[in-house]
C-alpha positions in Angstrom: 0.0 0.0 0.0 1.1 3.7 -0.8 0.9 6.9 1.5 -2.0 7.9 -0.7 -4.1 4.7 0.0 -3.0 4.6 4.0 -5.0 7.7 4.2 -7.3 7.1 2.5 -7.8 4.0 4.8 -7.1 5.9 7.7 -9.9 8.5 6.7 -12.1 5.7 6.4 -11.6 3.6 9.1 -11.8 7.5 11.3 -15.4 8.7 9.6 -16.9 5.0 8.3 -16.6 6.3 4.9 -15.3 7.4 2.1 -13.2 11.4 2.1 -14.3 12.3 -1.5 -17.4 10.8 -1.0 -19.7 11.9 -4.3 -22.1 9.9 -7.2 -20.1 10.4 -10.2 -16.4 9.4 -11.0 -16.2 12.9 -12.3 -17.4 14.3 -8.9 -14.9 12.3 -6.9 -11.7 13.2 -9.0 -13.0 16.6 -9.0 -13.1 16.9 -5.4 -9.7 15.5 -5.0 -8.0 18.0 -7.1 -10.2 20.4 -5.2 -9.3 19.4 -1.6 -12.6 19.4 -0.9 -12.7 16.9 2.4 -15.0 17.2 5.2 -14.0 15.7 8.9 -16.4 14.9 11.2 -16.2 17.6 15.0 -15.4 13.9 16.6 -12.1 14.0 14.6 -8.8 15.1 16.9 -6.7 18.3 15.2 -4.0 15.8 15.0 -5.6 13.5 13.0 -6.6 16.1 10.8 -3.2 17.5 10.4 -1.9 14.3 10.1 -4.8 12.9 6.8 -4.1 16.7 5.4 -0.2 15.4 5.1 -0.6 12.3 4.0 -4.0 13.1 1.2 -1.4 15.5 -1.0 -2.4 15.0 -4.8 1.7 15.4 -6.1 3.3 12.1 -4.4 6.3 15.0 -3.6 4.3 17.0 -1.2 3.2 14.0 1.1 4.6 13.1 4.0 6.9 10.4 4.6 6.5 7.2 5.8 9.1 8.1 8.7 7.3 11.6 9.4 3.8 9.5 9.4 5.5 7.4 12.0 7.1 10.7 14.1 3.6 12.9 13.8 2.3 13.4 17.2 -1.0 11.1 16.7 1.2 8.2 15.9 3.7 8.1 18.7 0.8 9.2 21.0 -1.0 5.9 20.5 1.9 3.3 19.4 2.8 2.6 22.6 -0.8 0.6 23.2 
């Protein structure tokens, strides 16, 4: 799995769904070049920093695998 699909899957397993949830192909794509991503008010600011990192469209601009594993939300809960 990618960066790109581990958020994706984090997003999901985080909200239940989908995070460019629409009924057309078109729609979807759209509102990933867009950025257009809702989070539900349950969702922690470090989550939310952390899925805004990793859901970057240019593969450049995303954080690493080693930066997902040093964020805050990470090392907060890896000890468990």
């Amino acid at each position: 799995m990618d960066i790109w699909g581990l958020g994706i899957l984090l997003y999901e397993l985080m909200h239940g769904y989908s995070p460019y949830r629409a009924k057309k192909i078109d729609e979807i794509y759209d509102n990933i070049i867009k950025k257009k991503m809702k989070f539900s008010s349950r969702i922690s600011d470090e989550v939310k920093d952390l899925l805004n990192k990793i859901l970057q469209i240019r593969p450049a601009d995303r954080i690493s695998i080693e930066g997902i594993l040093m964020h805050p939300w990470v090392k907060k809960y890896s000890n468990m």
